[in-house]
C-alpha positions as CSV (number, residue, x, y, z in Angstrom):
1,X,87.2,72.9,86.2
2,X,90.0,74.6,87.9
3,X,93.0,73.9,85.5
4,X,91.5,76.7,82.9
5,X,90.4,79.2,84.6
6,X,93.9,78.9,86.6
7,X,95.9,79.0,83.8
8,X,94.1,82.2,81.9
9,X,93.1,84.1,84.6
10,X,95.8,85.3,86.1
11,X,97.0,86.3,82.8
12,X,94.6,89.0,82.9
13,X,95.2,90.2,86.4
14,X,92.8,87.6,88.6
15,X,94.5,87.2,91.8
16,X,96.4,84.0,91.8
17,X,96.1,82.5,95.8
18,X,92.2,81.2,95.1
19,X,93.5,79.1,92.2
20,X,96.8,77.6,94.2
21,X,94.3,76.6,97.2
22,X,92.0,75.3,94.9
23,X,94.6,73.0,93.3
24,X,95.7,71.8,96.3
25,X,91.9,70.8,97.3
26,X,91.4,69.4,93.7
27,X,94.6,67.5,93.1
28,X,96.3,67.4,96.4
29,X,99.6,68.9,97.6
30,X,101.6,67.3,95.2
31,X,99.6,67.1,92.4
32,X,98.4,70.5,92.9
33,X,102.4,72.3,93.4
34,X,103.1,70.0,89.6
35,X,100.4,71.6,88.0
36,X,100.9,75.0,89.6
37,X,104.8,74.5,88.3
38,X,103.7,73.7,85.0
39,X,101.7,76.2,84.3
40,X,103.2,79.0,85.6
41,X,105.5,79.2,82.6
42,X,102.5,80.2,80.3
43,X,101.6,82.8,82.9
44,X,105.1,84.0,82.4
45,X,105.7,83.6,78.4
46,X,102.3,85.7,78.3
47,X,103.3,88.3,80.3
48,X,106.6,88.6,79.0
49,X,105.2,88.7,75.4
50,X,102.6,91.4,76.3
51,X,104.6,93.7,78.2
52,X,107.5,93.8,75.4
53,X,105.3,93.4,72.5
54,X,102.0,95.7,73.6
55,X,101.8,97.0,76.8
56,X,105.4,98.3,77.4
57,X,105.1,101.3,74.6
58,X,102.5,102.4,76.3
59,X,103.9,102.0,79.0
60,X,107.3,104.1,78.3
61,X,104.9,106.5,76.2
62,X,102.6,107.1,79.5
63,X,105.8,107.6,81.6
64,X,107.7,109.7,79.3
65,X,104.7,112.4,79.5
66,X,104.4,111.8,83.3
67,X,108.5,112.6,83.6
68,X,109.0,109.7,85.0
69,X,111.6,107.0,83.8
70,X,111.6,103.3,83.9
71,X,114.5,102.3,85.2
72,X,117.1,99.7,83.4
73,X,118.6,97.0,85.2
74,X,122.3,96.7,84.2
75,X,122.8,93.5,82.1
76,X,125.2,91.6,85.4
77,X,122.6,92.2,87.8
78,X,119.3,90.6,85.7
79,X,119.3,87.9,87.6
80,X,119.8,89.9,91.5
81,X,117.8,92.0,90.4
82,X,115.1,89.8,89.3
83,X,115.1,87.5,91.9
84,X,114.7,90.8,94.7
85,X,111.9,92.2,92.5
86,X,110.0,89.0,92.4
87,X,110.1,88.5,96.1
88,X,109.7,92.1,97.4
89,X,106.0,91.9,99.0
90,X,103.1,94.2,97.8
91,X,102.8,94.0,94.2
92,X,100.3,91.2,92.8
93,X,101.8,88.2,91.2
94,X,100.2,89.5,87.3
95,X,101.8,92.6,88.0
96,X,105.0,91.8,88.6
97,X,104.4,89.4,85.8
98,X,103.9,92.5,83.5
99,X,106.3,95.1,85.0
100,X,109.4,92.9,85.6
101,X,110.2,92.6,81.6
102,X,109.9,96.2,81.2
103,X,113.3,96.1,82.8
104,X,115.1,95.0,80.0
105,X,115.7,91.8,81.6
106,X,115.9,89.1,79.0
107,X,113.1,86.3,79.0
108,X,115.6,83.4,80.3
109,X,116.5,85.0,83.6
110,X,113.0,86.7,83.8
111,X,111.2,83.1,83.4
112,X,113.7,81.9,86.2
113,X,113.2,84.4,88.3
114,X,109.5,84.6,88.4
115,X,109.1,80.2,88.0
116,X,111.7,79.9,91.1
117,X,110.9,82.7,93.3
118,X,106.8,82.7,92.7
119,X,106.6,78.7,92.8
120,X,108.3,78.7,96.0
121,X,105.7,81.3,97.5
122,X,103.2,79.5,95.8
123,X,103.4,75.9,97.4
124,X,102.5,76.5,101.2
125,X,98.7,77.7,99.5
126,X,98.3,74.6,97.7
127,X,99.2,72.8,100.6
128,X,97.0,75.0,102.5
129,X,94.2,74.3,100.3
130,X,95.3,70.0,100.7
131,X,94.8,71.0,104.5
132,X,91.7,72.2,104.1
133,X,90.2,68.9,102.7
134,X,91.7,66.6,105.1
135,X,90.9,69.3,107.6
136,X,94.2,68.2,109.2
137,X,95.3,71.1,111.2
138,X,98.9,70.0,111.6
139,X,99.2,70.7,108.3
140,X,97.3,73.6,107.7
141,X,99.6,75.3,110.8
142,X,102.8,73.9,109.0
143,X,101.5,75.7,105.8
144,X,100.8,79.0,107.9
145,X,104.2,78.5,109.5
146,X,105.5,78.4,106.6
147,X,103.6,81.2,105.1
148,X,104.9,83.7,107.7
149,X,108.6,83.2,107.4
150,X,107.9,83.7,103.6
151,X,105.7,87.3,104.7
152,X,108.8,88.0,106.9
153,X,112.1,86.8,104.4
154,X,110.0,88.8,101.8
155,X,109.9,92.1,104.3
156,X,114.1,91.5,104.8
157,X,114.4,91.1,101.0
158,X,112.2,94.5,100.5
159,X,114.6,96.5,102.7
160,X,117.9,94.7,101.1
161,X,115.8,95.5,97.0
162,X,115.4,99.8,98.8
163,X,119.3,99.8,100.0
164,X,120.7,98.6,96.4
165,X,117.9,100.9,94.8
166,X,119.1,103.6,97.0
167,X,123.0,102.8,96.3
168,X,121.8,102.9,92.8
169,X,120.7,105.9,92.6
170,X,123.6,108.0,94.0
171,X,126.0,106.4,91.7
């Protein structure tokens, strides 16, 4: 009962923690982290698909009469880029989804971007949520430990995404 709503939900904006405890309650850490890894490439394609195919003229047309432009990412830097933009804290994981291929970034580096960087912030929850069953509070520290220096490497790679933004800009 959790593999469907987990892999459509999020599509539509659902947040996406509930569903990675959940699989780690269901299926266990390890079976829960494989299914999360499989099926965040759908979450992915989707949002890659809607953003370029639907969402992202409406997008450009709602920014254009605002005066505000979408920035480009130059083609050598996809992949930096992507990688700092899918880590920098604050934005939902749907939303980054959705506003990451408005970049221009093609859907190769964007899929490994957002499978590498988001599965790798998306394991200690499962394992939370394996923690949680056992009620083994080793683990369920571990998995908070491990939480916080995520929180924490994501705050450094915010302040390192702002300086190259920042560079950027006064080229």
């Amino acid at each position: 009962m959790v593999l469907l709503p987990y892999a459509v939900l999020p599509v539509v904006g659902f947040p996406v923690t509930p569903f990675l405890v959940l699989l780690g309650l269901r299926f266990g850490s390890v079976g829960g982290i494989v299914i999360m890894l499989a099926i965040m490439p759908v979450h992915l394609a989707f949002a890659f698909w809607f953003s370029r195919a639907v969402a992202g003229r409406w997008v450009q047309s709602l920014a254009k009469k605002m005066g505000v432009a979408i920035p480009r990412m130059p083609e050598n830097r996809h992949l930096g880029f992507g990688f700092l933009f899918m880590a920098v804290p604050g934005l939902s994981y749907s939303l980054k989804n959705f506003l990451l291929p408005l970049s221009g970034i093609g859907f190769v580096p964007y899929l490994i971007c957002g499978w590498l960087i988001q599965g790798i912030m998306g394991i200690p929850f499962v394992i939370m949520g394996k923690a949680v069953v056992q009620w083994d509070i080793k683990l369920l520290v571990g998995a908070g430990i491990v939480i916080l220096i995520i929180f924490v490497f994501r705050r450094k790679i915010l302040d390192i995404y702002n300086d190259i933004m920042k560079r950027e800009k006064n080229r």
